[in-house]
N, C-alpha and C positions, 0 to 999 in steps of 0.2 A: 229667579234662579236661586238654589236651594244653596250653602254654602259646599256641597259636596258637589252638585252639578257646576259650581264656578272653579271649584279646583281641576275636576275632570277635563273641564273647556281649557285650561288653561295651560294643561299637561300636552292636551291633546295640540294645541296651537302652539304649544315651542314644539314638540315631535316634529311638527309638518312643517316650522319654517314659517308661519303665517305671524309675520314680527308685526300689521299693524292691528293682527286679533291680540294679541299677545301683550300691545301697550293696551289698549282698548279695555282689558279684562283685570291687568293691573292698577289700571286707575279708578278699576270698581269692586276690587280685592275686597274681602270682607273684614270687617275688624277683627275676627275672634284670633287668637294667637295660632288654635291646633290649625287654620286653614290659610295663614298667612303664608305669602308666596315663599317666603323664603325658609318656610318649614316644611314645603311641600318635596314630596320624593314618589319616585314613580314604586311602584309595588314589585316590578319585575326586578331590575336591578338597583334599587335604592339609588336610584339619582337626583341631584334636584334640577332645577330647573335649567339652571345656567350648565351643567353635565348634557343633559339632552339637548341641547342645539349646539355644546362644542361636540357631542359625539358622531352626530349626523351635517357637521360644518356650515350652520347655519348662521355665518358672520352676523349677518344684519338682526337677527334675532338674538344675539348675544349684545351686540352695541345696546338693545334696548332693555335687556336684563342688566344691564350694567349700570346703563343710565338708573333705574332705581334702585339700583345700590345689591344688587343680587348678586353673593358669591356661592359657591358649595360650600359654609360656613367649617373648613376644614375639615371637613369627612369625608373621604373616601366611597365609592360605588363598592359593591357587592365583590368586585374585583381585587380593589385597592388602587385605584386610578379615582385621579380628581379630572377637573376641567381640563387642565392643561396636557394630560397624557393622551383624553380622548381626542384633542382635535389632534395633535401630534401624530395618531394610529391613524386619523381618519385624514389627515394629509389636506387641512386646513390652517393653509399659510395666514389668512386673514383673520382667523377668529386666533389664531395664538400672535397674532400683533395685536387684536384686539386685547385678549388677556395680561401682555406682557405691558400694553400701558394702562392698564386698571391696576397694576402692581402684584398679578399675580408671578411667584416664583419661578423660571424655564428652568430652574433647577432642580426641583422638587422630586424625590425619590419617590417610587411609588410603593404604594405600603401593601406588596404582597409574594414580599420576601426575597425577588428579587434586585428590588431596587433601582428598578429603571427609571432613565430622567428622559424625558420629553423626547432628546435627542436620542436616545434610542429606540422607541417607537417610530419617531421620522423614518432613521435608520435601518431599523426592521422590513419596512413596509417600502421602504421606496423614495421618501417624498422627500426628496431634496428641497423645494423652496421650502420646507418648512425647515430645516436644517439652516437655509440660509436668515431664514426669519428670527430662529432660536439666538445665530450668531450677532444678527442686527442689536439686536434690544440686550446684547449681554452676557446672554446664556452658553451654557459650556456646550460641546459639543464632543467633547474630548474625556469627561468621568466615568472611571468603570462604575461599574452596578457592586450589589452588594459579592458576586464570583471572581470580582477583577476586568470582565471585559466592558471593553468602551464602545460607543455605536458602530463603529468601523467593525470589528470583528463580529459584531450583532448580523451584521450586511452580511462579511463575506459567509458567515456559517450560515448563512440561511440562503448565499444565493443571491444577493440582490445586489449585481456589479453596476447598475446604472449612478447607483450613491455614491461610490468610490470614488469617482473624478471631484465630486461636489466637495466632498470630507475634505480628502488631501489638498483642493485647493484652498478649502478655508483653513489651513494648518493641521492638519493631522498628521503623524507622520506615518506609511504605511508600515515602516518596520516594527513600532513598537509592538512587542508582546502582551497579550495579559499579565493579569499575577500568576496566574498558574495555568501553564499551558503553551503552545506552540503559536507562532506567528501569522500571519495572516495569508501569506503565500504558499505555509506549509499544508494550512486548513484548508485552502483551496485545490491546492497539489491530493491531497490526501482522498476528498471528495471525488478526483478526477475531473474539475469542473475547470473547463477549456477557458470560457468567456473570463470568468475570473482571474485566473491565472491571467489571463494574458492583459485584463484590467492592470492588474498589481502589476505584473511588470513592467506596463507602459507608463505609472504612476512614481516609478522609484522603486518597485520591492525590492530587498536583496536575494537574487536566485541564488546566492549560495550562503545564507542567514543561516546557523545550525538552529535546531529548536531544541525543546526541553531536554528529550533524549539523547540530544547528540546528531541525530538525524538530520540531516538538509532536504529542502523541498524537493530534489531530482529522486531521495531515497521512499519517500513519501509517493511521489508520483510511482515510483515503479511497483511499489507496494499496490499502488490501486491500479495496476496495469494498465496506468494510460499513456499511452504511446502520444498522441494528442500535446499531452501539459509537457512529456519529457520532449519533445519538437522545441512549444514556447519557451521552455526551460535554456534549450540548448541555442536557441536565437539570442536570448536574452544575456548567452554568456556564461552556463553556468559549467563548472567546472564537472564533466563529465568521469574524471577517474578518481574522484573526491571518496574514501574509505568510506566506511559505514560501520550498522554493527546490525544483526539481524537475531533473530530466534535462537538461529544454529549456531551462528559464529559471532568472531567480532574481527573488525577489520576487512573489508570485504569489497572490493569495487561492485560501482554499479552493476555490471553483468553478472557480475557472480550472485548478485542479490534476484536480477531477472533471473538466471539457470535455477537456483536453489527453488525456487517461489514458483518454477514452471510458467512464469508471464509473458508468452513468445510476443504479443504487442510492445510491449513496453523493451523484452529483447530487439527485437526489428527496428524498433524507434532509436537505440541505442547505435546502433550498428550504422542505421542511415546517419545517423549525428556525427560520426564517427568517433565513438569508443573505441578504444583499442582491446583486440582479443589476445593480443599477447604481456600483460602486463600480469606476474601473476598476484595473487592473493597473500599476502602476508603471513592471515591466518592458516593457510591450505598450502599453499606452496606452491598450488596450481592455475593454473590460466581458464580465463573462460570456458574456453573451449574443451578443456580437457575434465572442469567439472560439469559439464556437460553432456560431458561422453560415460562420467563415473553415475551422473544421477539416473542416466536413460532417456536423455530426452532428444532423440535423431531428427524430429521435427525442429528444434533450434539448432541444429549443424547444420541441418539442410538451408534453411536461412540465412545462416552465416556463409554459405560457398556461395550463394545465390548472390547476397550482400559484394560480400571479397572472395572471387574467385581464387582457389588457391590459401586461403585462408586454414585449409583443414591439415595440410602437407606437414610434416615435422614436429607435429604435435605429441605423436607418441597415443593416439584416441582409442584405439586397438584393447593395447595396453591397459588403459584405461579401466574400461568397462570391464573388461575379464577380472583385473584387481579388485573390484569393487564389487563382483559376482560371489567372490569368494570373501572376501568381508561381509558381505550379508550373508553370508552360506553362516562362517565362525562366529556371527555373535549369537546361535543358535535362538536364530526367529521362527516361526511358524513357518511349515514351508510355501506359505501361499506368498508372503512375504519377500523370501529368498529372492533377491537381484536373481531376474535372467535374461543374459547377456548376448543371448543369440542375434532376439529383433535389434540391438546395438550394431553386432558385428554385421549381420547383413547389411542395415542403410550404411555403415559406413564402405563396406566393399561398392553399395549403389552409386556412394556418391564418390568415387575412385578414390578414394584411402588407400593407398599400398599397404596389406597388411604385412608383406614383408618389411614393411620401413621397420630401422630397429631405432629404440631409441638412444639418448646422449652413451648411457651405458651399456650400451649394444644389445640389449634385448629386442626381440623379435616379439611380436605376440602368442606365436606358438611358443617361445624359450616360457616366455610368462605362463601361460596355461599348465607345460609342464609342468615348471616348476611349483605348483599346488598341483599336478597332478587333477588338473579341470579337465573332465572327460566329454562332457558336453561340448565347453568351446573347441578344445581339437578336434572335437568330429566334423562342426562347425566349419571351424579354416580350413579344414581338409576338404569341406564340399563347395567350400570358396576356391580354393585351389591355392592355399599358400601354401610354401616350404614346409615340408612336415621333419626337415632332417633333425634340428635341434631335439625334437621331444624324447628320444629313447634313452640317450643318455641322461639328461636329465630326471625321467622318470625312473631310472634307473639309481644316481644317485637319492634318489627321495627314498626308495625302497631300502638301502646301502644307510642311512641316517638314522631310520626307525627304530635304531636299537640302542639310542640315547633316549626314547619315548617310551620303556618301555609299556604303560598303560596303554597308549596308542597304536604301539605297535601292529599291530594285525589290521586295525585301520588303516592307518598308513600305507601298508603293502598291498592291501584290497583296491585301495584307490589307484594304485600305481599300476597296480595291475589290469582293472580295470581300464585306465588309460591309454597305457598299452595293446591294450586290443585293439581300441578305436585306432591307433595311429596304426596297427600290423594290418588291420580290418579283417581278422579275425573273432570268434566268438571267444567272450571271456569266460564261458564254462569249461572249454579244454582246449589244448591246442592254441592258446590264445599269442604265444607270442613265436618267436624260433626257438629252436631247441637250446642254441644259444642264453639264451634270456633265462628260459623256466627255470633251470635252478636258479641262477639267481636271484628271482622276485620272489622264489618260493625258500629261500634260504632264512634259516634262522636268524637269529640278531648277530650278528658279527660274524654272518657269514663270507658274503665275496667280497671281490673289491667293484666297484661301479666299473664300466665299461664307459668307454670315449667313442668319440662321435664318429672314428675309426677303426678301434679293434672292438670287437665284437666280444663280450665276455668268455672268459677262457683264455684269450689270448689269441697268438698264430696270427694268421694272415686270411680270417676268413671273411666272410660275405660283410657287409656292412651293415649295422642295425638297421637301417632304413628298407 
């Protein structure tokens, strides 16, 4: 045998695990230096010998490498992984007890930049007795890499909650953070990933640990809209009206971050947990419910009445939606843009909203419309069948004001007038309101005086606006 067919064989027989070919062929190694075993490296990955049977965990073929004194003489594979990382990936507990009493290091970073120690390959990949093996003989299990994260976060970011019990119970503690970054319940919460989440909880995690940003795992969870993590969340304890801070806002209860975000799982999770829908926002001023009615999203009211019957009553949601109709109307967006506010008004008449309920300050929803003069919505509550009495004067007033505008003005009075129509249901080309009104709406700036909810402009005792 040729000295290139004894290395070949000999490559070939640690590969396969065939440890009495493998003493057999070392004790007939050839003298020359370039074919000596322990200069041999396979051509695909630069391995040597003793690399190739911890990477395929071939214990007993490693005891015999060992025995004649074979290390990977401090070089690294094609990867940057020595012996000790590959049996670690490959989730051989015996060949890294093997290693660790030949005096190889369980601590050793691996040289390809990120700095993984044994224990986070274990980690990585699953293989708790090798985690337990690591701790036996010494080795840490606890050093972040060269990013700051330790095996434990290795696990949860990738998913592999069967480790988590093995870690924690050999000391890890699940709370700690990395150097830069969010917690391990947050990374789990974030992911959406149920098994884990509910790993960490049953382990010690804190469900209400803030992380880097301020965030806590319930805000994390609702962000990934899972209804799921925010359940284990809320079993575990966690403080469900805990503020936040999001894109839009800051300060913000959990619901208000499910409405904003449009997350009706993660909404519904909240509500079975039991969040409160009347608590309001800091930031807004408003309750769940009512920024919910402002965003457009009738599919989480209906939810919410389904959730807490009665939940919807006294909110003022009417209101709502029309206001926030005509805020996107004035920050002049594209009209495709523009809040409309109808499919709002309709679910809420479906799901029995009184549109007459007025709110704290006595507004009605129709007082609301008029007063921006919303020609849309009034025609709206009008085919809903709410009080239409409030609008004329109102809209009458707005017309009566325009002449503090005066740029606006002719706007202003078009819109009123237009509004007007819909509530006379009259056309607004001619004839649009009572005789009453027309001068009025069509009066110059500082022409009349507004008309009340009872005398009819002009004066006298005649017919009522309505």
């Amino acid at each position: 045998m040729t000295p290139d067919q004894h290395s070949a064989a000999l490559i070939m027989a640690t590969r396969d695990g065939d440890a009495a070919r493998v003493a057999s062929l070392l004790e007939s190694a050839p003298p020359t230096h370039s074919h000596a075993p322990e200069a041999l490296r396979d051509a695909l990955a630069y391995r040597s010998l003793l690399m190739l049977a911890a990477a395929e965990g071939h214990h007993e073929t490693v005891d015999v490498l060992l025995a004649h004194g074979l290390t990977d003489n401090g070089v690294p594979d094609v990867t940057g992984m020595h012996a000790v990382h590959l049996a670690a990936r490959g989730g051989s507990a015996a060949t890294l007890a093997a290693l660790a009493a030949s005096g190889h290091d369980l601590d050793m970073p691996s040289e390809d930049g990120m700095g993984h120690t044994p224990a986070h390959f274990a980690a990585r990949h699953g293989h708790g007795p090798c985690l337990e093996t690591i701790a036996a003989h010494g080795g840490s299990i606890d050093t972040p890499d060269a990013t700051g994260r330790r095996p434990l976060h290795l696990a949860v970011a990738h998913g592999v909650h069967r480790v988590v019990p093995t870690l924690v119970g050999l000391g890890v503690d699940p709370n700690a953070a990395p150097l830069r970054g969010d917690g391990t319940l947050i990374t789990a919460c974030a992911a959406g990933d149920l098994p884990m989440a509910e790993t960490l909880i049953g382990v010690g995690a804190d469900v209400n640990a803030p992380g880097a940003g301020g965030l806590r795992p319930l805000h994390h969870a609702i962000s990934a809209d899972s209804g799921p993590c925010v359940h284990a969340l809320a079993r575990g304890g966690a403080d469900l009206e805990v503020l936040g801070t999001t894109q839009v806002t800051t300060q913000v209860t959990a619901l208000d971050m499910a409405a904003q975000a449009g997350h009706l799982t993660a909404w519904r999770a909240l509500l079975e947990a039991g969040a409160s829908v009347t608590i309001p926002s800091p930031a807004t001023g408003m309750t769940p419910l009512q920024l919910a009615a402002r965003l457009g999203r009738p599919r989480a009211l209906e939810i919410a009445q389904q959730a807490r019957p009665g939940c919807l009553l006294g909110q003022g949601l009417p209101q709502q939606a029309i206001s926030a109709s005509v805020q996107e109307r004035e920050a002049r967006r594209p009209r495709a843009a523009i809040a409309d506010c109808r499919p709002m008004l309709r679910a809420l008449h479906a799901l029995g909203v009184p549109l007459d309920e007025a709110t704290a300050w006595g507004a009605t929803a129709v007082a609301v419309a008029a007063h921006f003069s919303h020609a849309t919505a009034l025609q709206t509550l009008q085919q809903l069948g709410a009080d239409m009495a409030p609008a004329l004067p109102l809209l009458g007033r707005n017309a009566a004001t325009a002449q503090a505008y005066p740029a606006q003005a002719p706007a202003i009075r078009a819109a009123a007038r237009a509004a007007a129509a819909v509530v006379t249901g009259t056309p607004p080309a001619a004839g649009h309101v009572p005789p009453s009104w027309r001068g009025y709406l069509a009066a110059p700036a500082g022409g009349a005086t507004p008309p009340t909810a009872t005398t009819p402009a002009g004066g006298g005792s005649g017919p009522s606006p309505r």
